[in-house]
C-alpha positions in Angstrom: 124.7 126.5 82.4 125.5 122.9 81.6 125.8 119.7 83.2 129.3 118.3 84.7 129.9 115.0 83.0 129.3 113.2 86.5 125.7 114.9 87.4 124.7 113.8 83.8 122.1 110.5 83.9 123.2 108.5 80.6 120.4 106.8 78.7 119.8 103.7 80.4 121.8 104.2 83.2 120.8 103.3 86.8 118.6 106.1 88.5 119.8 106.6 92.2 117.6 107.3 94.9 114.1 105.5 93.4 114.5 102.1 95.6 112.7 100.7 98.5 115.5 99.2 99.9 117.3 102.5 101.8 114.6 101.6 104.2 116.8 100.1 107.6 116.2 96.5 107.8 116.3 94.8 111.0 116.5 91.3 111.4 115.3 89.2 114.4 118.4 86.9 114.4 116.0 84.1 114.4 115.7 81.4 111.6 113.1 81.3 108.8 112.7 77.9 110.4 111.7 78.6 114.0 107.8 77.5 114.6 106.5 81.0 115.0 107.8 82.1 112.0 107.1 78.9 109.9 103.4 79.7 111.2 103.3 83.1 110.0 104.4 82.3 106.6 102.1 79.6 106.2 99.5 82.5 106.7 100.9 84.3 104.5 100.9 81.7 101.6 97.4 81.4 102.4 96.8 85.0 101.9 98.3 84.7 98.8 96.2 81.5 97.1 93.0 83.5 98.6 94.3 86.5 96.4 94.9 84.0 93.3 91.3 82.6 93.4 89.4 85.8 94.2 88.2 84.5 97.2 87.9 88.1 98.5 85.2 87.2 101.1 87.3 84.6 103.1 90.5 86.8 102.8 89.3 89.4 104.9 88.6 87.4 107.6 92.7 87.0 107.4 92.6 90.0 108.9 92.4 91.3 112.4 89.7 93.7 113.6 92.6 96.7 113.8 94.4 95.3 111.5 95.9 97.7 108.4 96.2 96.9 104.4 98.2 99.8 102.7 100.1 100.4 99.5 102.1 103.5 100.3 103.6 106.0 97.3 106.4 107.1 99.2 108.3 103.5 100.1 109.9 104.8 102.8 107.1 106.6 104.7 105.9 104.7 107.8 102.9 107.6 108.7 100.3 106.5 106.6 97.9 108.4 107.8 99.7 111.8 106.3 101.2 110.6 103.4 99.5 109.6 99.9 98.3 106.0 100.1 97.0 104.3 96.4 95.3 101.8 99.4 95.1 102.5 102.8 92.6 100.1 104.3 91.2 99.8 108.0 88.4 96.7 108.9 85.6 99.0 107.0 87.5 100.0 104.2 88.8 96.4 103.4 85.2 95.0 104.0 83.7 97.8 101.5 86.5 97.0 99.0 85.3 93.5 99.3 82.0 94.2 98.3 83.1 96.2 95.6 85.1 93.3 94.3 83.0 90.4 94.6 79.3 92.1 94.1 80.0 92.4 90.0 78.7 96.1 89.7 82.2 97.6 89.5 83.7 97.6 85.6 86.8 96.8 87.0 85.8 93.6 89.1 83.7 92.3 86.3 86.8 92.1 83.9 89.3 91.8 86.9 92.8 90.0 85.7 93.8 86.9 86.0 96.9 86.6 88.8 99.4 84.5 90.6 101.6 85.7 93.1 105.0 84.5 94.2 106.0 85.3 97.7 109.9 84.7 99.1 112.6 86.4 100.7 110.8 86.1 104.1 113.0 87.9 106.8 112.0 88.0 110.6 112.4 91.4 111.6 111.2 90.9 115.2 109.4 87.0 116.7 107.7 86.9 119.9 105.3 84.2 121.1 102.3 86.4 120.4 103.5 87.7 117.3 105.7 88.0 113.8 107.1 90.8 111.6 108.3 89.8 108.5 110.0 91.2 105.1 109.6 89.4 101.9 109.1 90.1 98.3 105.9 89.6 96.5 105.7 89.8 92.5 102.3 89.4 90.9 101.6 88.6 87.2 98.3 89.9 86.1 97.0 88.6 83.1 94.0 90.3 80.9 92.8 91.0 77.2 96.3 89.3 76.1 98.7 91.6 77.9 100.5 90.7 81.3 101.5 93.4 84.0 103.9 92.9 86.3 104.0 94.5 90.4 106.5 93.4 92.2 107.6 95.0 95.8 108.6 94.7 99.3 106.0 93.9 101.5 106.1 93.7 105.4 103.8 91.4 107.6 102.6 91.9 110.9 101.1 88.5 112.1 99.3 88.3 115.5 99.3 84.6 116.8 95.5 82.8 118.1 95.2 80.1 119.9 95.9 77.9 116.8 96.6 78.0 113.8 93.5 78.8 112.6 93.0 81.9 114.7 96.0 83.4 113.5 95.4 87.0 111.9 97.1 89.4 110.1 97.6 92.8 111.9 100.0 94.6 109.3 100.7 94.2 105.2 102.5 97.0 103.6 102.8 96.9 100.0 105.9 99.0 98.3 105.7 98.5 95.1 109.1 99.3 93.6 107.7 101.5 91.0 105.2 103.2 93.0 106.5 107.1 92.4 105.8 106.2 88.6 102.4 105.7 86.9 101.3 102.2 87.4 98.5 100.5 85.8 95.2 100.0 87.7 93.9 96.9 89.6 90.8 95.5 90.3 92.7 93.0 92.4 94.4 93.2 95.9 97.9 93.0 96.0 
């Protein structure tokens, strides 16, 4: 049985149905510029230069007590906790991968890349005085042993508001990387 010409996938031609964005998105109707959301994204850029310097120990304490890091395979699950997770983090887990990271004994923190992370396209999904979800798009260039690698995704932020600034925690960051169904190299750096 053969192919009909329009079922056939050309060489280089886009492949349909591999892309994070059939996910809904809902927008808050609320400008990247409102305080609250300003706030949150400050966080966020702070997450990010934490991430940068390997400053593993202080980046944790980003996080809430119940708060979640995961990196889904399936970019459009939302039940974690019965689908395949490459990171799928709680308080203990992040705290252990911390120790992992920063204690030298692991091959891959020991020779971990070099990386800097750009983070943009911040939508507000839903704003409240206590708290922020946000969209945005993260890509991070790892550099080691003379190659580069390249993850790039969606990635949504749950930020619960303290008292000030300071207090502020992150509650929620999913990861999608936009190649996550395919083999992707291996980090011994958070995303």
């Amino acid at each position: 049985m053969t192919e009909s010409a329009a079922t056939q996938v050309k060489p280089g031609a886009w492949l349909t149905g591999r892309s994070t964005y059939k996910r809904p998105l809902t927008y808050a109707g609320v400008s990247s510029s409102d305080p609250r959301v300003v706030r949150a994204i400050d966080l966020i850029n702070y997450e990010a230069e934490l991430l940068d310097r390997k400053n593993y120990e202080e980046w944790q304490e980003l996080y809430a007590g119940d708060g979640i890091y995961v990196i889904p395979i399936n970019p459009e699950t939302e039940d974690f906790a019965s689908h395949l997770n490459m990171v799928f983090d709680n308080d203990e887990l992040r705290r252990a991968r911390v120790v992992r990271l920063s204690e030298g004994y692991a091959i891959s923190a020991v020779d971990a890349a070099t990386t800097v992370r750009t983070v943009g396209r911040f939508i507000p999904a839903q704003v409240s005085d206590s708290e922020v979800l946000l969209r945005a798009a993260q890509v991070v260039v790892a550099y080691k042993r003379g190659t580069h690698h390249v993850w790039a995704g969606d990635v949504e932020y749950r930020v619960r508001f303290g008292t000030t600034p300071s207090e502020d925690r992150l509650v929620l960051k999913v990861v999608r990387l936009v190649d996550a169904q395919d083999v992707t190299p291996a980090a011994g750096f958070l995303l």
